[in-house]
C-alpha positions in Angstrom: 149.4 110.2 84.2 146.0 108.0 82.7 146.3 104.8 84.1 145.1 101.8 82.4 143.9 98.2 82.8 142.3 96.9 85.7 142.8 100.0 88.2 140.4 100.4 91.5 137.7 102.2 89.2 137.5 99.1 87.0 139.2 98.7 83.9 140.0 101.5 81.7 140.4 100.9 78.3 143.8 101.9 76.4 142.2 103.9 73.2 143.5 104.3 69.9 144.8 107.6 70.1 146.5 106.5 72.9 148.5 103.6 71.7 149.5 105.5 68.9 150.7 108.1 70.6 153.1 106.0 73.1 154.2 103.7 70.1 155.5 107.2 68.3 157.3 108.3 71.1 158.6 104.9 71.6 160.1 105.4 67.9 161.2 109.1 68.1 163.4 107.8 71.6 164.8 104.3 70.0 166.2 106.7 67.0 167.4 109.0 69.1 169.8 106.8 70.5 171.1 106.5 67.2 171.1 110.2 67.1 168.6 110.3 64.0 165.3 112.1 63.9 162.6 109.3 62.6 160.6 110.5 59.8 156.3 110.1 61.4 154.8 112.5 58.5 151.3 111.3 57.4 153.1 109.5 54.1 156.2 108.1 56.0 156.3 104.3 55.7 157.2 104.1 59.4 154.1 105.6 60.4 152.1 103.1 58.8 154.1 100.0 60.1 153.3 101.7 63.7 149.2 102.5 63.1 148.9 99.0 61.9 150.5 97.3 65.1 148.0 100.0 66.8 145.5 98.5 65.5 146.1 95.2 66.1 147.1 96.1 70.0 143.6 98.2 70.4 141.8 94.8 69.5 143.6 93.2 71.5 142.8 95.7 74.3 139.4 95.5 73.9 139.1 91.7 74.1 140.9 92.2 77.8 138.2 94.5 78.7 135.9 91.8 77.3 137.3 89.4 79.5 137.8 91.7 82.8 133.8 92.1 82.3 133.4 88.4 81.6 134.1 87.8 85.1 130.7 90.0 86.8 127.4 88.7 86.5 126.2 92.4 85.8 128.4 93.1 83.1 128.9 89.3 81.3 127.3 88.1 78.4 126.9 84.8 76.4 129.2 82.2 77.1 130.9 84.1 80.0 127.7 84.6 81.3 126.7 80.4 81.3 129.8 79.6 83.1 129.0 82.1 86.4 125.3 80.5 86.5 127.1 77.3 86.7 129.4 78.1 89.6 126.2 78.9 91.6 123.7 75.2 89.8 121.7 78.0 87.9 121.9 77.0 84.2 120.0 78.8 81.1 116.9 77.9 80.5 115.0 76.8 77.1 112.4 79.4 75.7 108.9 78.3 74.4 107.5 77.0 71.6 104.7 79.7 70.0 102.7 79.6 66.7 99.7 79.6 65.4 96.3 77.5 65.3 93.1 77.8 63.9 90.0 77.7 66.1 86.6 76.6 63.6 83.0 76.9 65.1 80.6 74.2 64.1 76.6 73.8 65.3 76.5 77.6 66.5 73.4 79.7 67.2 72.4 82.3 65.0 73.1 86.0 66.4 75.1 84.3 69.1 78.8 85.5 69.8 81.0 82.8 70.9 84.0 83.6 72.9 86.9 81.3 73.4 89.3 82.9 75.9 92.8 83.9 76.3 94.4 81.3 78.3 92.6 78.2 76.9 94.1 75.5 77.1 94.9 73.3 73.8 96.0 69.8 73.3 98.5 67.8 71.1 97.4 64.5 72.4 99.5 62.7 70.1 102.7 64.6 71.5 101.1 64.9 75.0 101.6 68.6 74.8 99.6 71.5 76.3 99.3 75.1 75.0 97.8 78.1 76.0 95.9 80.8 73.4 97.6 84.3 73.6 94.5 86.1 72.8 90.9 86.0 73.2 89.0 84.7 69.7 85.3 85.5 69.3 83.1 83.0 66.2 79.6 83.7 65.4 77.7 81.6 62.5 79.1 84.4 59.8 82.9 83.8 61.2 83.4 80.7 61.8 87.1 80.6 62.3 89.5 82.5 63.8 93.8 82.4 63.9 95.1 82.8 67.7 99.1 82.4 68.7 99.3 80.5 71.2 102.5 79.5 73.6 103.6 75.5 74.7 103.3 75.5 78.4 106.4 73.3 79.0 110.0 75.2 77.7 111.7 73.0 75.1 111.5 71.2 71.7 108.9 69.4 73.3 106.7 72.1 72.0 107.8 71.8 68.8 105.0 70.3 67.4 104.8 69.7 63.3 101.7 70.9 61.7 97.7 69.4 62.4 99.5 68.1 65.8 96.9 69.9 68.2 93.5 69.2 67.8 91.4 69.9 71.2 90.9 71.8 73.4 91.5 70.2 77.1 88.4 68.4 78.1 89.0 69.2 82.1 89.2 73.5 80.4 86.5 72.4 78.2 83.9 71.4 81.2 84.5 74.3 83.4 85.0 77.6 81.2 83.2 76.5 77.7 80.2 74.6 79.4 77.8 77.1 78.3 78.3 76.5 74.2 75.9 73.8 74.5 75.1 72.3 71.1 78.1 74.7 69.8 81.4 73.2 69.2 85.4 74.1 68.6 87.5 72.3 66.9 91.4 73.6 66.7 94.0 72.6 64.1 97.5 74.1 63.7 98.4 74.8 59.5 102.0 75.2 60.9 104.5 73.9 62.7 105.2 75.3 66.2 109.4 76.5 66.8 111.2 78.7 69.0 111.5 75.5 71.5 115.1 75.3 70.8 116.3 79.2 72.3 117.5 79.9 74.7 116.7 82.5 77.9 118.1 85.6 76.6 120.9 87.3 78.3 119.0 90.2 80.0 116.7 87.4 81.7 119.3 85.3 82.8 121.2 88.1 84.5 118.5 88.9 86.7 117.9 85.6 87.7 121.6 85.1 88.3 121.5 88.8 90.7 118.3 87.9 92.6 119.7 83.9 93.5 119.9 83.6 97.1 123.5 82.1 98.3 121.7 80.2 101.5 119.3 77.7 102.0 116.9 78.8 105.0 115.9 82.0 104.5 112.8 83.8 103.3 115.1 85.0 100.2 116.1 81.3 99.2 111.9 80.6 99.3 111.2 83.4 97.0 114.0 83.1 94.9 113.1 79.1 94.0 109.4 80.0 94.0 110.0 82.9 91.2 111.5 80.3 89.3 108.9 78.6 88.4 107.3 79.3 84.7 104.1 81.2 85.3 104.8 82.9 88.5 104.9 86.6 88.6 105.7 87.6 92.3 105.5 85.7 95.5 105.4 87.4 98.6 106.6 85.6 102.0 105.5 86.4 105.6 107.3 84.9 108.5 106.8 86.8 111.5 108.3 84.0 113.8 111.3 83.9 112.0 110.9 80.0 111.5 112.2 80.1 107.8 114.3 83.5 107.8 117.1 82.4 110.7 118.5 85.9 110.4 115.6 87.3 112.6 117.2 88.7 115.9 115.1 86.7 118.2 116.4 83.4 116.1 117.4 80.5 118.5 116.7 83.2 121.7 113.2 80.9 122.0 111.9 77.6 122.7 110.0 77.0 120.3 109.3 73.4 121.6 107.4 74.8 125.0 105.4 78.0 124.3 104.3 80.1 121.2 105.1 83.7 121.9 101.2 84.8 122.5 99.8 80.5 123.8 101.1 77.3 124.6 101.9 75.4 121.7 100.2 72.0 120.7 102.1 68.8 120.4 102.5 67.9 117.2 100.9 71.1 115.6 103.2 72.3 112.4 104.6 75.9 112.3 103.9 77.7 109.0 104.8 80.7 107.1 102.1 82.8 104.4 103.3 82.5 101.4 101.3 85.0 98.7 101.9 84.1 95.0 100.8 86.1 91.5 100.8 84.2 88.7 100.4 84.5 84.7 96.5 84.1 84.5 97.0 82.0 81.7 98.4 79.5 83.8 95.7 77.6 86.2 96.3 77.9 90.2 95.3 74.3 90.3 95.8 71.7 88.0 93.2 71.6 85.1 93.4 68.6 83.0 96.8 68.0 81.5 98.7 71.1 83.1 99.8 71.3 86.7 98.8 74.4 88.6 100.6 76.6 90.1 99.7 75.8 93.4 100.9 71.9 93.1 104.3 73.4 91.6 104.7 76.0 94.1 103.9 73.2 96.9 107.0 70.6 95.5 109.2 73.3 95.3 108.7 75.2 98.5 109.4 71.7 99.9 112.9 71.4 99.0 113.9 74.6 100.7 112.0 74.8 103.7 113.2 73.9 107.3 112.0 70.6 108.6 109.3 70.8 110.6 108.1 74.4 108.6 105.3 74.2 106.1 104.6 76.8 103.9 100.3 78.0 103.7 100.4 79.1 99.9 97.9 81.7 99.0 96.8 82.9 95.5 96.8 86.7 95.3 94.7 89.5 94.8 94.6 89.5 90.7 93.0 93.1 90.3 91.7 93.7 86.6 92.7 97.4 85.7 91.0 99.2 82.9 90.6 102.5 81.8 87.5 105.2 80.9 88.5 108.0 78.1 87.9 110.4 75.5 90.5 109.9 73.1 91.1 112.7 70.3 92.5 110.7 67.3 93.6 112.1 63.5 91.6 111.7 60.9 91.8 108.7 58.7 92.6 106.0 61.4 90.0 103.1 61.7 88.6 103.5 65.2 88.0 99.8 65.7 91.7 99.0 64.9 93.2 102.6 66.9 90.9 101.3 69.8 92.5 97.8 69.7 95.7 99.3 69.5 95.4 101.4 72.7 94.5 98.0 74.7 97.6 96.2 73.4 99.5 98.8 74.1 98.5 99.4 77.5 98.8 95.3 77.4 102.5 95.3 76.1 103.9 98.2 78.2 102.6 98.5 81.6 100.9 94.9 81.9 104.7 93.0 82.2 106.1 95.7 84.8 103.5 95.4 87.7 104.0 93.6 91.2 102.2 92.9 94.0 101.5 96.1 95.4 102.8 98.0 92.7 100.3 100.8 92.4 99.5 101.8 88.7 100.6 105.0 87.5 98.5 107.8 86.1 101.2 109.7 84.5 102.2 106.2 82.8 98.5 105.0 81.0 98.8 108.4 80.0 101.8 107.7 78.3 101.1 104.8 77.0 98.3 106.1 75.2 99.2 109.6 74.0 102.3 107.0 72.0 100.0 105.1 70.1 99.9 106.6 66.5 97.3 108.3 65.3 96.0 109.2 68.9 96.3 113.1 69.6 95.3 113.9 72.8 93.6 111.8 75.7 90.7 113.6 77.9 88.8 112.9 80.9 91.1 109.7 81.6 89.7 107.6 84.3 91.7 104.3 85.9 89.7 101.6 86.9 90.1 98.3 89.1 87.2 95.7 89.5 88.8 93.5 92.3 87.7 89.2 92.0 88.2 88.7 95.4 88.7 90.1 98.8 89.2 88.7 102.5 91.1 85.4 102.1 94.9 87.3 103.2 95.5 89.0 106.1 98.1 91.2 105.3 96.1 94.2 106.4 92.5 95.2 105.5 91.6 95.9 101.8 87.7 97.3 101.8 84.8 94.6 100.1 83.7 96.2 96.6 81.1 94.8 94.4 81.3 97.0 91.4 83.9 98.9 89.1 85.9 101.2 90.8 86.4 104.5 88.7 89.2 106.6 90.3 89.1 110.4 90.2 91.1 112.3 86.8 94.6 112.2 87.8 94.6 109.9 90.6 96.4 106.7 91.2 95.1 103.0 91.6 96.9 101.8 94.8 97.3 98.1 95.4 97.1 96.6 98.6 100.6 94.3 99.3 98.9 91.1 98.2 97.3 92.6 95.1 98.9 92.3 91.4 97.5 94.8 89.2 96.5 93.2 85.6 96.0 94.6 82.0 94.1 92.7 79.3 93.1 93.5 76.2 90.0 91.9 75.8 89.1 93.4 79.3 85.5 94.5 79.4 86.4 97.5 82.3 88.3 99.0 79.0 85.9 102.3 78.0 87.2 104.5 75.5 85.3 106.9 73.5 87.3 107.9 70.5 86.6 111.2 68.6 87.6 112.4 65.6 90.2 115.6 66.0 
């Protein structure tokens, strides 16, 4: 015998078919207690008063299914899902404002390219709003002006800005990235209003964030989880040997950690501190440029709610590896190679750019993939991965070897990450070499 409703497998839905079914033989015993046979033929008016009230009781059905779910974090949506991230103080969040402005080059050089790039950081000074390009924008003397989307830093209908709101670009960005324009200048209007500000997190997002939440306050998972929270932020890694943060270590509270360290004596008055690694959206500035606070100043005010007293966090940017990739790409005849090349990058951008973590090694078998899917592309030859790494040294979470140049791995090898490296994919990359050919 099927059992249904909430059984120790879940809930099991009652079906159509089986509705039906019991409310016939419900009928055929009630008139047989009369000693009549009850008339269930396909054109028998009984028949019909019973598959309507099946209907009605299959709905009905499914919205206790709907409501046995409601109660999971991994199976609820909407509503349902807004009142579980309220049990636990972790509400919805807004989504950001994105559009469209105009970027115009006055007093350029002749034969000069000028390149504004992705990540610049735009002002609505009237609104006292920031915004961030979503693509690089290149203006010579022959193009003179170029449309970027770009995204509001802060989530919200603050972003919603009307139309000819933002009008510079951030004089602090300005001075340290766009110093060498010289006589050259940018000016940036938007012809339309910015929106979107008033969404809301979708539900898929919100989920995770709701899974991953850490249910105590001092512990390496309740550092992470608050830092990860924080718009911009990527990945955070946390290293506490000592167990001064994480007091589910085995040798918690066995030590005194007021006399000795384990290896020295300890100083008066000298702080204890855990490595804290952080990857973040290279749009977003580590420190704070101008009108948007960096990373590192959030990270700082919010690792400072969590951690113990007494416990300071030392907050470290990672590793942000640029990956590219070196091909001969076999494409049909009739696609525009400057567009089918553009199309690779943002596709190599769009699916394998959002997935990667610190020391998340990228995948042969994946950029391989991701290119063979692009239309118009037929076959992909001599496929080399490449990394050119901006930094090396200033972690200690074992030894990652000093490299100078572009690293070309061999065909069919993988780019392996060291644990405080994040892997990164941009378009506008210049390690991006692809030779297209004509099938």
């Amino acid at each position: 015998m099927t059992e249904f409703g909430v059984t120790q497998e879940g809930f099991v839905l009652k079906g159509l078919d089986a509705i039906l079914g019991d409310a016939k033989a419900r009928a055929g015993q009630m008139w047989a207690t009369l000693g009549l046979q009850p008339d269930l033929s396909a054109t028998s008016p009984l028949l019909k008063l019973i598959e309507a009230t099946a209907q009605e009781d299959a709905e009905l059905w499914k919205r206790l299914q709907d409501f046995y779910y409601s109660a999971f974090v991994s199976t609820s949506t909407g509503d349902a899902l807004d009142l579980l991230g309220d049990d636990v103080g972790l509400v919805r969040r807004d989504a950001f404002a994105t559009g469209a402005v105009t970027l115009t080059l006055t007093g350029g050089l002749s034969g000069r390219t000028y390149i504004v790039p992705e990540g610049t950081i735009l002002l609505a000074p009237t609104r006292g709003q920031s915004f961030a390009t979503l693509a690089a924008a290149e203006l010579t003397t022959d193009v003179t002006e170029r449309s970027v989307d770009v995204r509001a830093f802060t989530r919200g209908t603050d972003g919603d800005v009307p139309l000819g709101t933002i009008t510079a670009i951030d004089p602090a960005y300005r001075a340290v990235y766009l110093a060498d324009f010289g006589p050259a200048d940018v000016t940036v209007t938007n012809e339309h209003e910015l929106s979107g500000g008033d969404g809301r997190e979708d539900d898929d997002t919100y989920r995770g964030r709701q899974l991953g939440i850490s249910r105590t306050l001092w512990t390496s998972e309740a550092v992470g989880q608050a830092v990860l929270d924080i718009d911009g932020v990527i990945d955070v890694l946390l290293s506490d040997p000592l167990g001064g943060v994480d007091v589910s270590q085995s040798f918690f509270n066995e030590f005194s950690f007021g006399e000795r360290l384990f290896s020295a004596e300890r100083r008066i008055g000298e702080p204890y501190t855990f490595d804290l690694v952080v990857a973040h959206d290279f749009r977003w500035p580590w420190r704070t440029t101008g009108s948007v606070p960096g990373v590192y100043e959030r990270v700082a005010e919010v690792a400072d709610r969590v951690r113990p007293a007494g416990v300071h966090p030392n907050i470290v940017e990672a590793d942000h590896i640029d990956v590219g990739v070196r091909a001969r790409v076999i494409v049909e005849r009739g696609y525009d190679e400057a567009a089918l090349s553009t199309a690779i990058r943002a596709r190599l951008t769009d699916t394998l750019g959002g997935d990667l973590r610190l020391g998340t090694a990228v995948l042969y078998s994946k950029v391989m993939r991701a290119i063979v899917e692009v239309p118009g592309v037929v076959d992909v030859q001599r496929l080399h991965l490449r990394r050119y790494p901006p930094a090396f040294g200033r972690i200690t979470f074992g030894e990652v070897p000093h490299q100078t140049t572009v690293v070309d791995a061999a065909v069919g090898q993988n780019l392996l990450m060291g644990p405080t490296e994040l892997p990164v994919f941009r378009s506008d990359a210049a390690l991006h070499d692809l030779e297209l050919v004509t099938a």
